[in-house]
Structures are given as C-alpha cells and as structure tokens.
C-alpha positions as CSV (number, residue, x, y, z in Angstrom):
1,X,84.0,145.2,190.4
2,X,87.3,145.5,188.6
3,X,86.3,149.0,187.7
4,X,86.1,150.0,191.4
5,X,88.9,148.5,192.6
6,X,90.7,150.8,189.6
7,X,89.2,154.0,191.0
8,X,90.3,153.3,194.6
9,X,93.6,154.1,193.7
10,X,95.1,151.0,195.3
11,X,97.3,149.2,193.2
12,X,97.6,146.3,195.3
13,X,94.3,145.8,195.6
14,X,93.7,145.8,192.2
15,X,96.4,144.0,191.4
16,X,94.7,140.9,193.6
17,X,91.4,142.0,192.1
18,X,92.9,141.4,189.0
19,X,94.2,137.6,189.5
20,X,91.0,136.3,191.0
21,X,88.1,137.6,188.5
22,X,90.3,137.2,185.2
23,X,90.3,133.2,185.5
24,X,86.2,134.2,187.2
25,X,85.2,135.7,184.4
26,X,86.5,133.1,181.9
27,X,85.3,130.4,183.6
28,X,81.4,132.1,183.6
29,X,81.7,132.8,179.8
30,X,82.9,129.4,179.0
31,X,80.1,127.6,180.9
32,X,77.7,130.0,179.7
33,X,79.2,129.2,175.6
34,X,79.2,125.7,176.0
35,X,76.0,124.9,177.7
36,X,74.3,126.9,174.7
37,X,76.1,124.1,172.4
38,X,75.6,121.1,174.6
39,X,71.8,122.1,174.5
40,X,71.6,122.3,170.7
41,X,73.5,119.3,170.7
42,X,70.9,116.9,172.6
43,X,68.1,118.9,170.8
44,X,70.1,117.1,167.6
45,X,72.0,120.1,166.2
46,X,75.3,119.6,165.7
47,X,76.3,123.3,164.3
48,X,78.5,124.3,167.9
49,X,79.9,120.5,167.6
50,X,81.5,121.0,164.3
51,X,82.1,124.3,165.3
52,X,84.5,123.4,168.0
53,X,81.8,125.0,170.5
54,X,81.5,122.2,172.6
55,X,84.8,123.0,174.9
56,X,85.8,124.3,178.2
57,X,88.5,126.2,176.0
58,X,87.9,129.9,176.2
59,X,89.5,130.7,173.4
60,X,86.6,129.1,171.6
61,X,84.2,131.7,173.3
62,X,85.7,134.7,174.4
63,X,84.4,138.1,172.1
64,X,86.9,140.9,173.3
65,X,84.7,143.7,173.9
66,X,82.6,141.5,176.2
67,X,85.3,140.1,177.8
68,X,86.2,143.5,178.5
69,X,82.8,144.7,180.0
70,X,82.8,141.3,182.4
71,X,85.9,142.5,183.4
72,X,85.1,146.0,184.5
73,X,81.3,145.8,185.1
74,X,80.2,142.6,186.2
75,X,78.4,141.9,183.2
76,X,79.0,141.1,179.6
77,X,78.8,138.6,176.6
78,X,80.7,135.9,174.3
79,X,80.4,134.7,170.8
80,X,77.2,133.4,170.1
81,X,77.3,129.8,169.6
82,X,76.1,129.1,166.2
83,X,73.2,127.1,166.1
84,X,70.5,125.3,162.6
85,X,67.3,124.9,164.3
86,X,66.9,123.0,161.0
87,X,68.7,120.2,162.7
88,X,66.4,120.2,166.0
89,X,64.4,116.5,166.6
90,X,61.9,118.6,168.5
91,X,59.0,120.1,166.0
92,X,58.2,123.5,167.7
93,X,61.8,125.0,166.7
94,X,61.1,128.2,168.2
95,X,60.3,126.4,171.9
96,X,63.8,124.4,171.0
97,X,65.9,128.1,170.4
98,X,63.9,129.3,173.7
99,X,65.8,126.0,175.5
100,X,69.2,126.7,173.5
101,X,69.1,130.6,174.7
102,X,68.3,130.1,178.2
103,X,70.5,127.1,178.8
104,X,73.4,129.7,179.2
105,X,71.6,132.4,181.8
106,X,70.5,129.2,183.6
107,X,73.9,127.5,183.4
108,X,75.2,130.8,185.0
109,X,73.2,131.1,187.7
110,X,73.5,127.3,188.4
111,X,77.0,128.1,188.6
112,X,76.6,131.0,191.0
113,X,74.7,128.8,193.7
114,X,77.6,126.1,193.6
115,X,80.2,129.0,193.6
116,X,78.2,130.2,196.9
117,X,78.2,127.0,198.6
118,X,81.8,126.6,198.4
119,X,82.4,129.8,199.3
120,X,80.2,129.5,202.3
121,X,81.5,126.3,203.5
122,X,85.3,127.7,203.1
123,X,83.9,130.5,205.6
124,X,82.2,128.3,208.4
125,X,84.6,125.3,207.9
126,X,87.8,126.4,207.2
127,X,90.2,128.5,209.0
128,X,90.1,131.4,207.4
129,X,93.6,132.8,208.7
130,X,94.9,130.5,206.0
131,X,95.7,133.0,203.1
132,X,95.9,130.1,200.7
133,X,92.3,129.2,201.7
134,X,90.4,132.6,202.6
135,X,91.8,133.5,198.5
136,X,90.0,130.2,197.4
137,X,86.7,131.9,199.1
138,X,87.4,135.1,197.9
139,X,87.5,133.5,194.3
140,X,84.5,131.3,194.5
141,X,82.6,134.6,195.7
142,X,83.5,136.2,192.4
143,X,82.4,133.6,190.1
144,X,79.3,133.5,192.1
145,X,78.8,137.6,191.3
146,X,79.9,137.0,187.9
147,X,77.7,134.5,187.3
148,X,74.7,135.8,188.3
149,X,75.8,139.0,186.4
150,X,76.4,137.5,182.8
151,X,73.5,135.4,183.4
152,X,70.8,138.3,184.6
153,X,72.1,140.1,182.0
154,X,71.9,137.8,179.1
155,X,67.6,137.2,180.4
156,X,67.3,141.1,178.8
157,X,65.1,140.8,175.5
158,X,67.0,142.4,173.5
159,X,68.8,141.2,170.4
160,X,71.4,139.5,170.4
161,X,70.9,138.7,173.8
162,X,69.4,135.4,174.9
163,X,66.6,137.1,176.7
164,X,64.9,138.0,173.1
165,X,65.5,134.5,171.8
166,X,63.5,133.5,174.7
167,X,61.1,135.9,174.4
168,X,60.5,135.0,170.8
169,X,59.3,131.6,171.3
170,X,56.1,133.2,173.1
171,X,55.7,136.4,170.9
172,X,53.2,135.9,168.2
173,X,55.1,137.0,165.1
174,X,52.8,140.2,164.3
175,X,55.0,141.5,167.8
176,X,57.9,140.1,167.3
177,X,57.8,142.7,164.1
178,X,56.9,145.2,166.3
179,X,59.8,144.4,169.0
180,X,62.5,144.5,165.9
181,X,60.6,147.8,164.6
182,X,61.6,149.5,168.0
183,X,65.1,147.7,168.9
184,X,66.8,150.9,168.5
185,X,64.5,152.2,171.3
186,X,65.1,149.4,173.8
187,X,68.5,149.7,173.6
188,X,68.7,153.2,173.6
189,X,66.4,152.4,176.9
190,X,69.1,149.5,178.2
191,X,71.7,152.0,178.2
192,X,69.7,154.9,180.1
193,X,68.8,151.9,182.5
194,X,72.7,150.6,182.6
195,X,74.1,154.2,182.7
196,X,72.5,155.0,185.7
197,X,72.9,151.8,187.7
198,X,69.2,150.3,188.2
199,X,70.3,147.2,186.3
200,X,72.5,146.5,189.5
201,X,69.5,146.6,191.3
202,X,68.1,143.6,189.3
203,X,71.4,141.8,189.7
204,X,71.7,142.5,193.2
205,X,68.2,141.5,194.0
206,X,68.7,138.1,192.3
207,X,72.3,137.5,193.6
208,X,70.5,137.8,197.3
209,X,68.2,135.2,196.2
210,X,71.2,132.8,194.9
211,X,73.3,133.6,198.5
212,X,69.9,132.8,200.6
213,X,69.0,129.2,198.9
214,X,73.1,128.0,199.2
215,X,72.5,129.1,202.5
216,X,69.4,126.8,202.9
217,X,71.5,124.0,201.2
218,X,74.6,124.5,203.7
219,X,73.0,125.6,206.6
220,X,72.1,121.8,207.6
221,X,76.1,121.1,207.0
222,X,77.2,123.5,209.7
C-alpha cells in the first residue's frame, strides 16, 4: 500500500498515504497485542497484565521491523505478548494457547468488518464532497485492509506466528516434531509464496468476504 504509493513517484500522494495508514497500522497492531493479553487474562494468566500488555498504548506492542513491513506491505507483526499457560483455569492448556493465539487474527478481522461499515456508511450517507469526511472514509478503508492483512497473515502456521500456535493444539506431538524438524522449509516456502504475491491472493479473497458481509449489515441502513 505504502510501498506503491512510493513507486508512483507522487509525493503528494504519498505524503497523504502516509498520514492515514501510520495511525491505521498502529491501531491494528495494538488491537491485535492486546486482545492476545485480555484473552490470557480471562483464561486466568496474568503474564501480559504485569507485563503492561494489557493497553491501547502502542508503545507497549510495536516490534520495528514489523511495524516496518505493515507499513509498506500490508502485513506484518508486534511483540508477542508473553503468556504462562501455567496460569490457565482451563485444563487442556494447549486448546487455551489455541484461544490466546487466535484471539488477535480474530480481533483483526473483527476490526476490519467495523472499519468497513463505517466506511461504507460515510460513502452512502455522507456527502462525500466534504474533504474532512471523504479522509475519514478513506482512513476507515485502511484499517479495514490492514486488518484483514495482519490478521490473514498471523493464521500462517509458522512459528512465531499465531497460526502454528493454533495449529499445535490439534497436532498430535509426534507432528508437531515433524513441523519444527522442517520450519526452515516452510519458511523458505512463505517467502517463495510472499515474493511472488500469491499471499495477496489469500488476503484479497478474504478482504472481499469482510466488504460483502458489512455490506449485508449496512445494506438494510440505506
């Protein structure tokens, strides 16, 4: 997203670019942080808590080099929230790190279908010769890609990612073995897949099905 509007050679478009995802992508990476926490929290763990996790500051969450990739890419990562699953009230501690991990893709995605509602209404409801308020769509339409971005991207089983945490709690442990054996492969595999753009594919597909159901939630509004 960024990235492109950098190649186009137009600096004020990149410039505007610029303003509207930086607070979008903060905003998905902090939701994304603390929902891991708050999950772990109610499961009984209070690791995140004591680690200051459980905040809507970003400088609690933000990793650099992820920050970085959100910015240009669409897609990306934060510090991992730590979390004891010694401290879960649940017994099956791996089904409890399954919830803990896929509390931020879902969180994300939550995110993207509110994002798109708003957006949607600003388009049908609003005038959108107002600058002031065709912006405000514009930057509820980036949160909504970022969102589903982080959060597609995070569902990939591979470590650290929240996908293989999720995956995990279903592996018998003879393949999970097997899965670490060959994590150098995967992700020699992610990359191929990344470098030549069919994970946008996957993204796209799923941000189409986020746009179609906040259109079946605001088309009755119109």
């Amino acid at each position: 997203m960024l990235l492109r509007s950098l190649l186009s050679g137009d600096l004020r478009e990149f410039v505007i670019t610029l303003c509207l995802v930086l607070p979008a992508v903060i905003i998905c990476l902090t939701i994304h942080e603390c929902a891991h926490g708050l999950t772990a929290r109610a499961l009984g763990d209070r690791t995140a808590e004591r680690a200051g996790r459980l905040t809507l500051d970003p400088m609690a969450h933000i990793d650099p080099f992820g920050f970085l990739c959100m910015m240009l890419l669409g897609f990306g990562w934060a510090r991992p929230v730590p979390v004891n699953v010694s401290g879960f009230r649940i017994k099956n501690r791996k089904l409890g790190m399954a919830l803990v991990a896929l509390a931020g893709p879902v969180s994300n995605l939550l995110l993207a279908l509110v994002s798109y509602i708003v957006a949607l209404l600003l388009t049908y409801k609003v005038n959108s010769d107002i600058m002031f308020l065709e912006t405000l769509r514009m930057f509820f339409t980036y949160i909504g890609i970022l969102s589903v971005g982080l959060g597609v991207f995070n569902l990939i089983p591979v470590h650290p990612l929240d996908g293989s945490r999720v995956l995990n709690a279903f592996l018998p442990y003879r393949l999970q073995v097997k899965m670490e054996r060959y994590q150098s492969v995967i992700l020699l595999a992610l990359i191929v897949i990344l470098y030549f753009g069919l994970f946008d594919l996957v993204i796209a597909g799923v941000d189409n099905w986020v746009i179609e159901l906040a259109i079946r939630v605001v088309r009755p509004l119109l």
